[in-house]
C-alpha positions as CSV (number, residue, x, y, z in Angstrom):
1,X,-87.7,-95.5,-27.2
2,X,-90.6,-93.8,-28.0
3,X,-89.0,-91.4,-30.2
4,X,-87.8,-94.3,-32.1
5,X,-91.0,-95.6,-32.8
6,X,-92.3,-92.9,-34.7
7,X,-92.7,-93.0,-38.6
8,X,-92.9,-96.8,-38.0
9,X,-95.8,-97.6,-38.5
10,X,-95.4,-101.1,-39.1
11,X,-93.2,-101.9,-36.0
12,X,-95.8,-100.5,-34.0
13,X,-98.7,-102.2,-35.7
14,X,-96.5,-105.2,-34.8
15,X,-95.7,-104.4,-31.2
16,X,-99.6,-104.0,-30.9
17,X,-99.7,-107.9,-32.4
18,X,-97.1,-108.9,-29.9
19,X,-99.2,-107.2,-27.0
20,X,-102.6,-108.6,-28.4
21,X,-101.3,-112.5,-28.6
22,X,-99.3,-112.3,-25.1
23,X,-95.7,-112.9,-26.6
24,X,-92.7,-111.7,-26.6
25,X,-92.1,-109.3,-29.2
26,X,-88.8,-111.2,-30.5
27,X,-90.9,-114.4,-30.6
28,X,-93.8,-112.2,-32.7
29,X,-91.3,-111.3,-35.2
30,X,-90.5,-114.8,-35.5
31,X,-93.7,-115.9,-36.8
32,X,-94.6,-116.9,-40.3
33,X,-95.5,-113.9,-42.5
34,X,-99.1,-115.6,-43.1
35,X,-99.4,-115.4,-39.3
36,X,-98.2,-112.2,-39.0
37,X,-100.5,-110.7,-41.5
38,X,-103.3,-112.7,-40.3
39,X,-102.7,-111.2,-36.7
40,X,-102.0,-107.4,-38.0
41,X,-104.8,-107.7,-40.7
42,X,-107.1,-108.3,-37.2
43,X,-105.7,-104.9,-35.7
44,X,-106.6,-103.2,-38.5
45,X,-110.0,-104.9,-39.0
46,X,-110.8,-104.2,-35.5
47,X,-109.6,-100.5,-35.2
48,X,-111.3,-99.3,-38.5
49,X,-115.1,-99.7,-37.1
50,X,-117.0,-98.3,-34.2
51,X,-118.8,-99.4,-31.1
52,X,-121.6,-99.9,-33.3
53,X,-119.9,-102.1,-36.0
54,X,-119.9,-99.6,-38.6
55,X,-116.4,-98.2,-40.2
56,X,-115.5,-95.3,-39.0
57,X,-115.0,-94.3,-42.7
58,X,-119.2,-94.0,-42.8
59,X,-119.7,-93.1,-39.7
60,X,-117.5,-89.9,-39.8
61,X,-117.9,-89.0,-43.2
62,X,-120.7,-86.0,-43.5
63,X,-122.1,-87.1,-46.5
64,X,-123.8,-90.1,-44.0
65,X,-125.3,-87.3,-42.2
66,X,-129.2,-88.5,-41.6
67,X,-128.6,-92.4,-42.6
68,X,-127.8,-94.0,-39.3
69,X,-130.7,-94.6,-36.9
70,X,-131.1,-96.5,-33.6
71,X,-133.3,-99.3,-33.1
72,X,-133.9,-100.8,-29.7
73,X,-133.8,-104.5,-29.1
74,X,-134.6,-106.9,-26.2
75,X,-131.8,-109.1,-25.0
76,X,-134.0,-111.5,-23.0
77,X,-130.5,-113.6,-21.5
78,X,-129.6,-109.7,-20.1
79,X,-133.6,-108.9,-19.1
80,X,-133.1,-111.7,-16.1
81,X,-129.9,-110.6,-15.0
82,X,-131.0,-106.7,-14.8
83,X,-134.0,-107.4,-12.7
84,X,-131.9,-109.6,-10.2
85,X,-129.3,-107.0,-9.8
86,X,-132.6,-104.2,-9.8
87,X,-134.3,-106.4,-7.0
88,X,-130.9,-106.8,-5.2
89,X,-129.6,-103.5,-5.2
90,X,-127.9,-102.4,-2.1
91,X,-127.8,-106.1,-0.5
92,X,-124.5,-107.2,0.5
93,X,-123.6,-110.2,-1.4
94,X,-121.9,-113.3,-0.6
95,X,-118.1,-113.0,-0.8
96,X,-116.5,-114.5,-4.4
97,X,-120.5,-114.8,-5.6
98,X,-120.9,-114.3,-9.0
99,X,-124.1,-114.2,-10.4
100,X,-124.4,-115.4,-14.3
101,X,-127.4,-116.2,-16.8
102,X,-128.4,-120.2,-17.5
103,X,-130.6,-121.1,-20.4
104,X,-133.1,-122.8,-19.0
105,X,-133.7,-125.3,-22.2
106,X,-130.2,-127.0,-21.8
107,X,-130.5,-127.3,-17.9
108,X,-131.2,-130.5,-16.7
């Protein structure tokens, strides 16, 4: 089957669709064209840019050499949650606990 598959591109962009939305892929191939290209357009989207949000296009190109930088950033809803799992380190913890941010301002 996997033979089959190559040089078709677009069958395997749509299997990828199928596999992506949890259906069937008979009941994918059923679906609108504007749905379909909606749904394969997001593949695409998705799988042309990096981790770091930039195309891979940019990123990979040489002539970008020496224009990307990195810049450090607080995330204060993670700060919390790293220095409870710092202070708890090596405690056992309550079976099924999960342990999760709240912001404070829409408690109450």
């Amino acid at each position: 089957m996997a033979r089959a598959l190559r040089g078709r591109p677009g069958l395997i962009l749509a299997l990828k669709a199928a596999r992506a939305w949890q259906v069937r892929p008979t009941e994918y191939l059923g679906w609108s064209n504007l749905d379909r290209g909606l749904a394969e357009g997001l593949i695409e989207a998705e799988s042309s840019v990096g981790p770091h949000g930039i195309p891979w296009a940019d990123a990979l190109d040489p002539e970008n050499d020496g224009w990307f930088e990195v810049r450090e950033q607080i995330d204060y809803a993670q700060r919390p949650l790293d220095e409870w799992q710092k202070e708890h380190q090596g405690s056992e913890a309550e079976p099924g606990a999960r342990v999760y941010v709240v912001d404070l301002r829409r408690e109450g």
